[in-house]
C-alpha positions as CSV (number, residue, x, y, z in Angstrom):
1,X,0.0,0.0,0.0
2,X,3.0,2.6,0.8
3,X,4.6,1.5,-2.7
4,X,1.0,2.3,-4.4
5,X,0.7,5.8,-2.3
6,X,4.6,6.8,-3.2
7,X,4.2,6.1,-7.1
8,X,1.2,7.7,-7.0
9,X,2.6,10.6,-5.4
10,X,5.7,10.5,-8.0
11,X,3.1,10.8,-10.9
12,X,1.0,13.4,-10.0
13,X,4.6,15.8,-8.9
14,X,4.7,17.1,-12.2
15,X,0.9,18.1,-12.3
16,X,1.4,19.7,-9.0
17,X,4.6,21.6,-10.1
18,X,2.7,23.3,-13.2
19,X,0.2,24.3,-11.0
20,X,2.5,25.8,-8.5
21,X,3.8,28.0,-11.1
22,X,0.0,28.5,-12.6
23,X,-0.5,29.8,-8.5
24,X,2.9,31.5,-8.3
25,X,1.5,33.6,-11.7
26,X,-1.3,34.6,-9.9
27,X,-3.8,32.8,-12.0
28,X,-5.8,33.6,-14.7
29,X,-6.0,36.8,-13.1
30,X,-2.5,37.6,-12.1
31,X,-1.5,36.4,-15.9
32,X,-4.1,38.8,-17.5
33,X,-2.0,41.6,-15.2
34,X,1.0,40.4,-16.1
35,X,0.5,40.4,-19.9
36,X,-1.5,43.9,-19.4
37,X,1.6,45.6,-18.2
38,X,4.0,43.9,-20.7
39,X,1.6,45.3,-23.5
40,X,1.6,48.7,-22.1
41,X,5.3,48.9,-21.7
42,X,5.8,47.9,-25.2
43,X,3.6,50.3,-26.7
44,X,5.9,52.7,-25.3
45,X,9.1,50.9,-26.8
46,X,10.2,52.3,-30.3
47,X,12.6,49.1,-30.9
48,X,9.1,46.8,-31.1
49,X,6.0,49.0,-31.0
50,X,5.5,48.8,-34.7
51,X,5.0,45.0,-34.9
52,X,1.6,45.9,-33.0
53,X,0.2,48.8,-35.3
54,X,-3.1,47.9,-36.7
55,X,-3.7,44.5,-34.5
56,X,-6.6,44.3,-32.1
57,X,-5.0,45.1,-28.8
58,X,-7.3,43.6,-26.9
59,X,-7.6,40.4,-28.8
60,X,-4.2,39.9,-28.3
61,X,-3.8,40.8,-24.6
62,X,-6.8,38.2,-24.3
63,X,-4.8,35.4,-26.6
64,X,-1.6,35.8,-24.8
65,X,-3.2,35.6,-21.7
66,X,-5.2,32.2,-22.3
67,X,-1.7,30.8,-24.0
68,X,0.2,31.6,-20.9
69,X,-2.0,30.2,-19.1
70,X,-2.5,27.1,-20.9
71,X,1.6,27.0,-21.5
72,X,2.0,27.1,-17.6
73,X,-1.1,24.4,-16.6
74,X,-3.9,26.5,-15.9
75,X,-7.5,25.4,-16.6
76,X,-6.8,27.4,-20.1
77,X,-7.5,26.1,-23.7
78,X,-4.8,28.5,-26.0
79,X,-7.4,28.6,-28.9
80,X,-5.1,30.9,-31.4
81,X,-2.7,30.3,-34.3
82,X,0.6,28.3,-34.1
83,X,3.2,31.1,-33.4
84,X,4.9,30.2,-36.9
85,X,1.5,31.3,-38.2
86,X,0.7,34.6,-36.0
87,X,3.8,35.8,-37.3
88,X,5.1,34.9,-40.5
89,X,5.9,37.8,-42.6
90,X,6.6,40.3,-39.4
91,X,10.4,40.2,-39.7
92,X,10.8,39.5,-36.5
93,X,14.4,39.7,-35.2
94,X,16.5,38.5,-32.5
95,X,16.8,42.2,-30.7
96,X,12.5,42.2,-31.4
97,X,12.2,38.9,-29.3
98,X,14.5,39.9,-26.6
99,X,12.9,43.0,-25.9
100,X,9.4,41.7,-25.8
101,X,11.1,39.4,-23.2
102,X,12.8,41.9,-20.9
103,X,9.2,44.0,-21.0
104,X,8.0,40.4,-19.3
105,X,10.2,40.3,-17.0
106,X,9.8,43.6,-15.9
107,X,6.1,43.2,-15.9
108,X,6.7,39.8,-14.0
109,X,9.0,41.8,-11.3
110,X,6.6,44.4,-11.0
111,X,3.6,42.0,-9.7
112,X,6.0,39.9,-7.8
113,X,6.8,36.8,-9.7
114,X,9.4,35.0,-7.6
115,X,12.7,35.0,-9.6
116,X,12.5,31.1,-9.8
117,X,9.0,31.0,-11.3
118,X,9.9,34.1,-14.0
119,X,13.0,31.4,-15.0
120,X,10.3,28.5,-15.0
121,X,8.5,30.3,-17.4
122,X,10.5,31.5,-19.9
123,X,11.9,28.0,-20.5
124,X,8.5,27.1,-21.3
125,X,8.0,29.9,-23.7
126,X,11.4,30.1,-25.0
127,X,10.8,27.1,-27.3
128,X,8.6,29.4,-29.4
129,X,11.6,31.6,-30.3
130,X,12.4,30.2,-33.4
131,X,8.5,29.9,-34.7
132,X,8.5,33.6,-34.0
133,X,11.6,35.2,-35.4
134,X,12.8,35.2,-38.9
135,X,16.2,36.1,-38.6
């Protein structure tokens, strides 16, 4: 019965982890924050505002938000295109990527993401970096 109770615990460690950084986001809610301050920061950034002009703002803050969330195991379904998709055709660059990533960070530090937690999820997002940029 122990052996049952400790493989079961063992399995379900992951689950709990992705959760814990689903929690340590803040939830839905804290993600929607999160993603609301790295938008308004980079319509202020000259290096990467222009890759926004003409898109439905708040379309995107709402399809970031429910990717995050589904990319970090929260009860969210990302519903939008691949990110090869989303942004053919942008010429998005290496510096582009890298400064919509420090405007997350920032965003993250400013609503008290634990350093660990920012790291956890940046490896889960960095694997989209090469879907995204066409340099």
């Amino acid at each position: 019965m122990k052996r049952l109770i400790l493989l079961a615990s063992l399995l379900l460690m992951p689950l709990a982890h992705a959760n814990d950084l689903y929690q340590q986001l803040g939830e839905k809610q804290g993600i929607s924050a999160i993603v609301e301050e790295m938008l308004y920061r980079v319509g202020g950034d000259e290096r990467i505002v222009h890759h926004f002009d003409g898109v439905d703002i708040v379309q995107v803050h709402e399809l970031i938000t429910e990717q995050v969330c589904d990319v970090v195991g929260g009860p969210c379904d990302y519903q939008g295109e691949t990110m090869q998709a989303a942004h053919q055709g942008m010429g998005i660059t290496h510096a582009d990527f890298n400064a919509l990533v420090e405007h997350l960070i920032i965003a993250m530090e400013k609503h008290d993401v634990p350093v660990a937690a920012q790291n956890r999820l940046l490896a889960r997002l960095a694997p989209m970096y090469g879907d995204i940029t066409e340099e």
